[in-house]
ZAMARGU-4260 file (C-alpha; in steps of 0.2 Angstrom, whole numbers, plus 5000, padded with zeros to 4 digits):
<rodrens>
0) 5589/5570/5410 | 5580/5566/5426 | 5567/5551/5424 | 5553/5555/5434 | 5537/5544/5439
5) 5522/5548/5449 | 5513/5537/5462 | 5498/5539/5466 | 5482/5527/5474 | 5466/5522/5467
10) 5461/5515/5485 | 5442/5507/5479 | 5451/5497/5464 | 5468/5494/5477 | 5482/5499/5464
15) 5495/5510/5463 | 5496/5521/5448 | 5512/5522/5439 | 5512/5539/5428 | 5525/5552/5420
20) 5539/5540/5407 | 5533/5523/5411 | 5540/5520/5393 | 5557/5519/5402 | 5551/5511/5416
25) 5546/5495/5404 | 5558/5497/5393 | 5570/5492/5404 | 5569/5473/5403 | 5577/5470/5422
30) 5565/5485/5430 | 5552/5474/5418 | 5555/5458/5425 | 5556/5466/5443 | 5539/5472/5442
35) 5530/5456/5436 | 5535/5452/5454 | 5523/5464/5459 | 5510/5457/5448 | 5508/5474/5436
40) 5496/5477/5424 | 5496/5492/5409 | 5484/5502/5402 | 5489/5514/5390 | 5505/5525/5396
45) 5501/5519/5416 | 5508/5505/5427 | 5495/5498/5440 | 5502/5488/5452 | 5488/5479/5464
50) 5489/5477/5485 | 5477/5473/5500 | 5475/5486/5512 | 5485/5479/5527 | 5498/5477/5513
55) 5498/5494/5504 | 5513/5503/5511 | 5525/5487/5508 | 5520/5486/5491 | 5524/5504/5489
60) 5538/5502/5499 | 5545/5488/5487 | 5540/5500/5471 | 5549/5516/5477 | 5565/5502/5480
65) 5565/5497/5463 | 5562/5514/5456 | 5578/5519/5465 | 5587/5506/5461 | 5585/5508/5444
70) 5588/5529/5443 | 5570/5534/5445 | 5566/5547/5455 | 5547/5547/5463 | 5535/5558/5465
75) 5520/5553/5478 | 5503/5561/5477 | 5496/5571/5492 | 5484/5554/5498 | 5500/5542/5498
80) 5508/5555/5509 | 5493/5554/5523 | 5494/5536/5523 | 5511/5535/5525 | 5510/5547/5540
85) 5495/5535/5548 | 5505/5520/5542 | 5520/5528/5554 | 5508/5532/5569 | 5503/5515/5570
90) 5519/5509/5568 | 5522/5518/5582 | 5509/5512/5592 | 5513/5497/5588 | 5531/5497/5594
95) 5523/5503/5612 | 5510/5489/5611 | 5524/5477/5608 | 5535/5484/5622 | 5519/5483/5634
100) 5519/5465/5630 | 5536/5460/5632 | 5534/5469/5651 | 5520/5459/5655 | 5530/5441/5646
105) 5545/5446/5656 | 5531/5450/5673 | 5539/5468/5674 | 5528/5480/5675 | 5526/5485/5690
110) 5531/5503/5684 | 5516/5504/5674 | 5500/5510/5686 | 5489/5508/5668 | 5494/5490/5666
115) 5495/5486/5684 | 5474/5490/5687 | 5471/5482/5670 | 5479/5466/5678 | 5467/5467/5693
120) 5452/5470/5682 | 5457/5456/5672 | 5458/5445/5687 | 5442/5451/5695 | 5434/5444/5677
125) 5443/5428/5678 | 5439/5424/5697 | 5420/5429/5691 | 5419/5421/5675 | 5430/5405/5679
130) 5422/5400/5696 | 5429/5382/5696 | 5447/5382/5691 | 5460/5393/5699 | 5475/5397/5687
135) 5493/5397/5696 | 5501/5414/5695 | 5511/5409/5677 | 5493/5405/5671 | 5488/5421/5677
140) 5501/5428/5668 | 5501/5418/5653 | 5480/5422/5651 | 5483/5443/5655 | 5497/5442/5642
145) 5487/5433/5629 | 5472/5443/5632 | 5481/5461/5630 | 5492/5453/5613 | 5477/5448/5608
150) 5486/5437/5596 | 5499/5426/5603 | 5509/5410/5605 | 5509/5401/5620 | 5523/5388/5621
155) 5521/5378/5638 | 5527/5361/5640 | 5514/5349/5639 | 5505/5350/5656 | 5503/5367/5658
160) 5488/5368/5657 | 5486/5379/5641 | 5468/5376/5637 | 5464/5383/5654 | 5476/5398/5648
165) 5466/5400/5634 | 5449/5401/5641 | 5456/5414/5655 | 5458/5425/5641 | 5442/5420/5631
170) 5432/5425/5646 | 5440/5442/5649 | 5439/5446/5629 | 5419/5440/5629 | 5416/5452/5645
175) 5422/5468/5636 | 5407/5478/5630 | 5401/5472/5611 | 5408/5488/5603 | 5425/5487/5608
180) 5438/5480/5597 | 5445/5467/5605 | 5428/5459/5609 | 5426/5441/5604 | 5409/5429/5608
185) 5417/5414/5597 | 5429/5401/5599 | 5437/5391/5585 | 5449/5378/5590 | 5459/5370/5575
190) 5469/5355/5581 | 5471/5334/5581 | 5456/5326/5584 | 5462/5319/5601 | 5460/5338/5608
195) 5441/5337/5606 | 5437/5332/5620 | 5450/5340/5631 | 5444/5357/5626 | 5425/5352/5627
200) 5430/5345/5646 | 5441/5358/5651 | 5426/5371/5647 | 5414/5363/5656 | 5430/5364/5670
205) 5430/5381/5669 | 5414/5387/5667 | 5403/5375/5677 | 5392/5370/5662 | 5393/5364/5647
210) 5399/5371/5630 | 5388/5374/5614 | 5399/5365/5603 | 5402/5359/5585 | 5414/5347/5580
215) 5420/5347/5559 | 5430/5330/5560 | 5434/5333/5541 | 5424/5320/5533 | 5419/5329/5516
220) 5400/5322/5517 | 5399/5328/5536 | 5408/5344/5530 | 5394/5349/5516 | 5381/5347/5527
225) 5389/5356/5541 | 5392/5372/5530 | 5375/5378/5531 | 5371/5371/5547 | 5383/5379/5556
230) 5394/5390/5549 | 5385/5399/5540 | 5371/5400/5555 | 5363/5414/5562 | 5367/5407/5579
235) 5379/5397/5579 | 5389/5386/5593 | 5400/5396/5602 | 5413/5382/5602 | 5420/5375/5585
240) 5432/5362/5585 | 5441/5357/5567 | 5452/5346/5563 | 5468/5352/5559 | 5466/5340/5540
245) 5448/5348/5537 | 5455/5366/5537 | 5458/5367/5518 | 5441/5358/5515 | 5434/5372/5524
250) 5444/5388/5520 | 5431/5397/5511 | 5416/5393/5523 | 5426/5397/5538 | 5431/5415/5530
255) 5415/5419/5529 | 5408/5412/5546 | 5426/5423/5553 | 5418/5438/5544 | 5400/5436/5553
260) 5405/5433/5569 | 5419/5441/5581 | 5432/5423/5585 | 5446/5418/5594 | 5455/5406/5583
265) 5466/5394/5589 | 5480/5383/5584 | 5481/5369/5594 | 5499/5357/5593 | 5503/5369/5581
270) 5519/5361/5576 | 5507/5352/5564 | 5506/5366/5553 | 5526/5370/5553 | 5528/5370/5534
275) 5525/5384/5525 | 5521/5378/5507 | 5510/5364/5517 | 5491/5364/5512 | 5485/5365/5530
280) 5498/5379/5535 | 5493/5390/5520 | 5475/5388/5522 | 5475/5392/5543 | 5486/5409/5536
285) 5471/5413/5526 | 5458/5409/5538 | 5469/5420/5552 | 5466/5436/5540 | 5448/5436/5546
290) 5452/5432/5566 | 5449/5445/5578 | 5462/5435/5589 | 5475/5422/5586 | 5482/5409/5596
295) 5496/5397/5595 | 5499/5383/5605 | 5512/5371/5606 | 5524/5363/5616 | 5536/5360/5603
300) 5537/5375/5595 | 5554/5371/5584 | 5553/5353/5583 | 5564/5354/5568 | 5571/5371/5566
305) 5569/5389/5568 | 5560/5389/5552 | 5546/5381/5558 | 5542/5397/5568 | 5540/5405/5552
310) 5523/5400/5545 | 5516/5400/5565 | 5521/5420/5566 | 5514/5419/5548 | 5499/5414/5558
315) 5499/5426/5571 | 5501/5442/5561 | 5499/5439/5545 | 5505/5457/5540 | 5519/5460/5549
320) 5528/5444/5552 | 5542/5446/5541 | 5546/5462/5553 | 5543/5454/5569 | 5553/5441/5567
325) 5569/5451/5559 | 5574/5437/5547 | 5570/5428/5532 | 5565/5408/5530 | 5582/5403/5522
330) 5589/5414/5537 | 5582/5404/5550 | 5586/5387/5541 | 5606/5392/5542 | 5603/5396/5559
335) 5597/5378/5563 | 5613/5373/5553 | 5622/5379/5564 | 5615/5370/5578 | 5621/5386/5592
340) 5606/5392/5601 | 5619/5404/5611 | 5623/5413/5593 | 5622/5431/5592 | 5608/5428/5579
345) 5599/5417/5588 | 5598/5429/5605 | 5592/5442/5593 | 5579/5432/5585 | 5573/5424/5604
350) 5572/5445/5607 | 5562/5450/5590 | 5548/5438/5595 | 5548/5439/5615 | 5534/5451/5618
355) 5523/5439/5608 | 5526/5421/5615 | 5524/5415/5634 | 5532/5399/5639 | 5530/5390/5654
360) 5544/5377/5658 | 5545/5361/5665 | 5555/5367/5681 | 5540/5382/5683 | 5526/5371/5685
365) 5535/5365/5704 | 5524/5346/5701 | 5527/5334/5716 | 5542/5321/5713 | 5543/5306/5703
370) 5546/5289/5706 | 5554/5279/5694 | 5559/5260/5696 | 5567/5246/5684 | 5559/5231/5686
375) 5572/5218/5680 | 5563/5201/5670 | 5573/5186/5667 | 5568/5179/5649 | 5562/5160/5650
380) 5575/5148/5642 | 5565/5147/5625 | 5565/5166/5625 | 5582/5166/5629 | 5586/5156/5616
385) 5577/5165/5601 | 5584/5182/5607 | 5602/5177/5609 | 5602/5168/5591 | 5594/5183/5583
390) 5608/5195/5592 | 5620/5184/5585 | 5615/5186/5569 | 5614/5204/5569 | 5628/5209/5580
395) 5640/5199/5567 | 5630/5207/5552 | 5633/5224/5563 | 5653/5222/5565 | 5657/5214/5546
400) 5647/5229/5540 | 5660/5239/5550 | 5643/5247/5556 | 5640/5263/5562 | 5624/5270/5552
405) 5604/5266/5553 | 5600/5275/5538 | 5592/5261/5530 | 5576/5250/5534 | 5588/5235/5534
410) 5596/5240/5549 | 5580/5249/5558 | 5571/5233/5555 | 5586/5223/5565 | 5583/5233/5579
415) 5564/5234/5580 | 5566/5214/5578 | 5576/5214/5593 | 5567/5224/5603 | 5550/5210/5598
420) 5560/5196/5603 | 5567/5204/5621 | 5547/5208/5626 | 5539/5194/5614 | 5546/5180/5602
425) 5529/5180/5595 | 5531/5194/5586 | 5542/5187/5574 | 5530/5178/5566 | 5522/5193/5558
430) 5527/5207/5547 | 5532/5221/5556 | 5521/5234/5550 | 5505/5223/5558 | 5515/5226/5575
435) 5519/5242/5575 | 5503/5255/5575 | 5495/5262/5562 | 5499/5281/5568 | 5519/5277/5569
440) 5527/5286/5555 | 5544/5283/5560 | 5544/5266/5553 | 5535/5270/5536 | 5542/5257/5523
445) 5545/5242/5532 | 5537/5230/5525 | 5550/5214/5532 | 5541/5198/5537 | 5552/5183/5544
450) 5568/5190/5540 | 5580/5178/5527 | 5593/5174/5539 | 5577/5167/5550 | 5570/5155/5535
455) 5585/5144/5531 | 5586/5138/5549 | 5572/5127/5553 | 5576/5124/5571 | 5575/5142/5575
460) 5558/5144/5566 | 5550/5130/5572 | 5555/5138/5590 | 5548/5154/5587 | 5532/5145/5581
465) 5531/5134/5597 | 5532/5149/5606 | 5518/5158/5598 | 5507/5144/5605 | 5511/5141/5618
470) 5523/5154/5628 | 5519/5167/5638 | 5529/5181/5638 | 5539/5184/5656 | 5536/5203/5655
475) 5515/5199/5654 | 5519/5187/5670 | 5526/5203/5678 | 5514/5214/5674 | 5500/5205/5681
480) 5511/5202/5697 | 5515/5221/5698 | 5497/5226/5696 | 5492/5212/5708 | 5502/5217/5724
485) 5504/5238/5719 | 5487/5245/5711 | 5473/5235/5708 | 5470/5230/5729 | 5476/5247/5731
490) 5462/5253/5720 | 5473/5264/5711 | 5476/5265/5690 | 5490/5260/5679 | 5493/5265/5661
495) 5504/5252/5652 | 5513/5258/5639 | 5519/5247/5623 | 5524/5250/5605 | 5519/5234/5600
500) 5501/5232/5597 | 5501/5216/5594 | 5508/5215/5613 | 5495/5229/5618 | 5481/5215/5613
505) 5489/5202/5618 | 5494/5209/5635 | 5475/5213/5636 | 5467/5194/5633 | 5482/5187/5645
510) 5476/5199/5660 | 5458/5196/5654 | 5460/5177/5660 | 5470/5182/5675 | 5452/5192/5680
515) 5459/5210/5677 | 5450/5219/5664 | 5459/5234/5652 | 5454/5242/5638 | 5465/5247/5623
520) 5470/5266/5618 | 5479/5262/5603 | 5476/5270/5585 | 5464/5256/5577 | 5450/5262/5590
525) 5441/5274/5585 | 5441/5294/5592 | 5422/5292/5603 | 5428/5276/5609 | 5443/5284/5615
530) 5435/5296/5623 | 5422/5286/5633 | 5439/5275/5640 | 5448/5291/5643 | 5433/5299/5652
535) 5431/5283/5664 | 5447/5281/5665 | 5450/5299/5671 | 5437/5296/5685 | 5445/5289/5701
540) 5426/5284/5707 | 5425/5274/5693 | 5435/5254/5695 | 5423/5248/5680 | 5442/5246/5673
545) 5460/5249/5683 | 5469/5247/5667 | 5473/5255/5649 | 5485/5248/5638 | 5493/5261/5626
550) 5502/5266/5612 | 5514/5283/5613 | 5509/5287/5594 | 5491/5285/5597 | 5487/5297/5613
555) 5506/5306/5615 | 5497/5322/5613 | 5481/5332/5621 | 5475/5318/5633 | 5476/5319/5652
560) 5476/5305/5662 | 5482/5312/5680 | 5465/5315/5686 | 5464/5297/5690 | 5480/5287/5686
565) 5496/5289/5695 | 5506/5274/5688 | 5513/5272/5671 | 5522/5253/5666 | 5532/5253/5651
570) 5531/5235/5643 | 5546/5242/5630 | 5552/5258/5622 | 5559/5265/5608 | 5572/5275/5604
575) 5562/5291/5601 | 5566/5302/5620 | 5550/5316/5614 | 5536/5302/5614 | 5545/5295/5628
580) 5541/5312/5639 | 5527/5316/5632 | 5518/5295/5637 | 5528/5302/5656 | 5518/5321/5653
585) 5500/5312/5655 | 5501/5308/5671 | 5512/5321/5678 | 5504/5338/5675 | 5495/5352/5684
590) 5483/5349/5695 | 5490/5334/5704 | 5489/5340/5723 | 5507/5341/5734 | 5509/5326/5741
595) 5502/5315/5724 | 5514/5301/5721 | 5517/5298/5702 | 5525/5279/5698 | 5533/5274/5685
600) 5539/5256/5681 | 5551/5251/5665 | 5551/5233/5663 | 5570/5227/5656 | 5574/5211/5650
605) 5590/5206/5656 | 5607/5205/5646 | 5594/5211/5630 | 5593/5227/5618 | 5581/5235/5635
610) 5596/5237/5644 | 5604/5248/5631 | 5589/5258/5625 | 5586/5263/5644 | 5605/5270/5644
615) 5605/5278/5630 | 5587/5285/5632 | 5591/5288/5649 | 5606/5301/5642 | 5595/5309/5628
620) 5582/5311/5641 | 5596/5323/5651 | 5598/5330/5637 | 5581/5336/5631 | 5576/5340/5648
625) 5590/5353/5646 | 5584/5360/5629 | 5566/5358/5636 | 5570/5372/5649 | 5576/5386/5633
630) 5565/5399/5630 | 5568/5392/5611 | 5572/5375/5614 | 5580/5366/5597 | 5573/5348/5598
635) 5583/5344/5581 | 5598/5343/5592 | 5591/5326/5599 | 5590/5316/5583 | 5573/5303/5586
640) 5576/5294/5572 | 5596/5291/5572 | 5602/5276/5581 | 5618/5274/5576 | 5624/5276/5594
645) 5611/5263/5600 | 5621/5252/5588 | 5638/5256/5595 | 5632/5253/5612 | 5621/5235/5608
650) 5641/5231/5600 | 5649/5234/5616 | 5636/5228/5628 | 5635/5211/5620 | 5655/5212/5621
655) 5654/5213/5639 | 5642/5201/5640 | 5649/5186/5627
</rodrens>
């Protein structure tokens, strides 16, 4: 006997009605337990499953699945029949719009007369619209593409100039009349609190004046008053900047005010919000139900693996992601198992999302040349003393180890101990955790003061102790000579970086008494004060100071410096190549003119851990470069926080040298 179930739609309640022998239906335990995946409900003889209305004909899609797989046949009433016809003509559409896309990505479509004049219009609006900055062809590009998607991600390496991007397209979307569909008069910019700024001084950059702007920092008191005052205001700012940690906070407020007003949301370092079952990442899918238009911005879009793609798609079309992107999350975590960005899979996934993602390389944005130079310092005997005793130690606990891992703190906290007593010996004094800055994470857990193998040697420790009172670190000594004879007379800027920041202030009251004043970007300062450094600092009329002293973890991300410094001295590095590029990216960016020399200057202790950082940095810095310029690039193939080759190499660079 043929089982036979009708499906129909109750469309103001959104449920699908299950009639005809739904006694079978739920007397089958695995077709029962299939369905409470659909969240069904009963009533009497019928089956009601709910949906949303972008979501209708999946659901049914999923039901009429089950039902076959189980030996129902389905009957669908005459109304699920029309919307599956419209749900096919947009499909349709949509596969056009998408091919559309891809043509203008790929900058092919020149055999398109409608798209070429929509170009030109869109061009006219932007010269008009943006009098004071003038976007570089991929800009152009990247802007049209944006503005015709709508919703789309926008991966240019860091300085690119994707804010200016962005507001190419807002401007064109703001012009089209009121009752068009894609007309948005709202910004909402979700991102680090260091972006702030930038995009409040990149509008004004733009547009000549500037914004109306709110901020929502994500303090819970500042948040409660803000509710009424601005999002749910009757006029409210045209800009709104929320911290990508308040969006959960505000989820339901920023629904509403999405509903009330037509807004262009964007995701600004997006990678932030990778993890799909993170709070943040949830709560900026729900919030991108309401946008009229979606934007993702980020660098580095898969710093961990192609999964992390899934939650920003997730983002970007919070319908249809699944299809777009042609796999499924466990999917896209074998495929960064693999570690083969050349795999068939891979090039088909890369192709699924192309008509929705722009990304501008390092090698497209054609920036002058670099200079880089190492400046070698020879340690003072005391400081040569303390290091080579504490490399002793360590090398010997290295090799009896048989060592060739880093996985634990242990060995971490050699290294960073080594790297203290190469730059400063007066380091050693205090735990590590009050040297590092607060915004490293990849040191979370150290806790190790003076390490034991320090405290049963009393001549040692009263050495390091002399030389916290006394001694003045060779690399401050070249420092202030560099800046003496190459910058300040010059009247030029210097950034000095340092993952110390116990160096950071103590570099800063050392060149206070040699008469050079600096102020310090590191991540105890707070976000206004960093702003009013970075805003005179950015100045080239303004010598009130010639000198920051930073720290990578602290302003790696949405801050531009190049507008008025052109040097960049590195005190010491780590191991970690991405903050590594991303502290060079501040300075190198667009906008610098043709002939703009860029410096930077690494200061290396001689026979010293420096040396074998800058190697091996120097090979993963090869190496990333490479993966920087795929359209996908796979940043988990560089490894930041494994050091098991710097190891190896201190091994066989101290056995050259002993």
């Amino acid at each position: 006997m043929t089982k036979s179930i009708s499906i129909s739609v109750d469309k103001n309640a959104k449920r699908l009605l299950m009639t005809g022998n739904t006694t079978d239906v739920l007397n089958n335990n695995r077709m029962r337990i299939s369905l409470r995946r659909l969240n069904f409900e009963q009533q009497d003889s019928t089956i009601m499953i709910p949906f949303e209305t972008q979501n209708q004909v999946e659901v049914l899609q999923d039901l009429q699945q089950l039902l076959t797989k189980f030996g129902f046949v389905n009957e669908l009433s005459e109304q699920i029949k029309s919307d599956l016809e419209n749900y096919s003509r947009e499909e349709e559409h949509f596969r056009e719009f998408s091919e559309k896309a891809r043509k203008i990505r790929n900058d092919e479509f020149e055999d398109s007369p409608e798209l070429i004049s929509d170009f030109d219009i869109f061009q006219q609006v932007v010269k008009e619209k943006l009098p004071r900055r003038v976007l570089y062809k991929l800009q152009l590009l990247s802007a049209y593409h944006l503005a015709f998607a709508q919703s789309a991600c926008n991966f240019a390496v860091p300085g690119a100039g994707k804010t200016s991007i962005v507001y190419a397209a807002y401007a064109y979307l703001k012009n089209l009349p009121s009752d068009d569909a894609k007309h948005v008069d709202k910004l909402l910019i979700v991102g680090p609190l260091s972006s702030f700024s930038p995009w409040e001084t990149e509008y004004e950059a733009c547009f000549g004046s500037k914004p109306i702007s709110k901020r929502l920092s994500g303090d819970s008191t500042i948040l409660r008053r803000h509710k009424e005052e601005h999002l749910y205001s009757t006029n409210p700012a045209e800009l709104t900047l929320i911290y990508h940690g308040g969006v959960d906070t505000l989820q339901k407020e920023i629904i509403d005010f999405l509903k009330n007003n037509k807004t262009m949301v964007v995701v600004d370092e997006a990678h932030r919000i990778k993890n799909p079952e993170g709070v943040w990442g949830k709560s900026i899918v729900e919030i991108a139900k309401e946008a009229r238009s979606r934007v993702v911005l980020t660098g580095t879009p898969v710093p961990n693996g192609y999964e992390d793609l899934y939650n920003l798609f997730q983002f970007l079309y919070p319908y249809r992601f699944k299809d777009l992107l042609g796999f499924h999350f466990g999917n896209l975590i074998d495929m960064t198992k693999s570690g083969n960005p050349d795999s068939d899979r891979v090039r088909q996934f890369t192709k699924n999302i192309s008509p929705y993602f722009i990304r501008i390389k390092k090698r497209d944005l054609k920036l002058p040349p670099t200079k880089e130079r190492i400046i070698e310092v020879e340690m003072d005997p005391r400081q040569r003393e303390i290091y080579d005793f504490i490399e002793t130690k360590y090398i010997r606990s290295f090799r009896a180890n048989g060592s060739a891992t880093i996985k634990d703190f242990l060995n971490k906290a050699k290294l960073i101990r080594l790297r203290q007593a190469a730059t400063n010996p007066a380091l050693l004094q205090k735990p590590i955790e009050e040297t590092l800055d607060e915004e490293d994470e990849t040191t979370f857990g150290i806790r190790e003061s003076i390490p034991e193998e320090f405290q049963d040697d009393s001549v040692i420790l009263a050495k390091i102790r002399d030389y916290s009172s006394t001694g003045v670190p060779r690399k401050f000594e070249e420092i202030n000579k560099l800046l003496n004879d190459e910058i300040i007379n010059r009247k030029q800027k210097a950034i000095i970086w340092t993952i110390f920041i116990q160096n950071a202030k103590g570099l800063q009251n050392y060149l206070e008494n040699q008469g050079i004043s600096s102020k310090l970007l590191i991540g105890e300062v707070d976000q206004i004060d960093r702003e009013k450094i970075v805003e005179k600092f950015n100045d080239p009329r303004n010598l009130e100071f010639q000198v920051v002293i930073a720290n990578p973890f602290a302003v790696a991300e949405s801050i531009s410096l190049h507008k008025g410094c052109h040097n960049a001295i590195y005190m010491e590095r780590d191991y970690n190549c991405s903050n590594f590029l991303q502290s060079k990216d501040r300075i190198h960016r667009v906008g610098l003119t043709e002939n703009q020399e860029t410096n930077y200057y690494y200061l290396l202790s001689k026979d010293s851990i420096d040396e074998v950082i800058n190697d091996r940095l120097g090979l993963k810095v090869e190496r990333m470069e490479k993966i920087i310029d795929e359209d996908i690039p796979l940043f988990k193939r560089i490894d930041n926080a494994d050091e098991t080759d710097l190891i190896k190499a201190l091994i066989e660079n101290y056995a050259r040298r002993t």
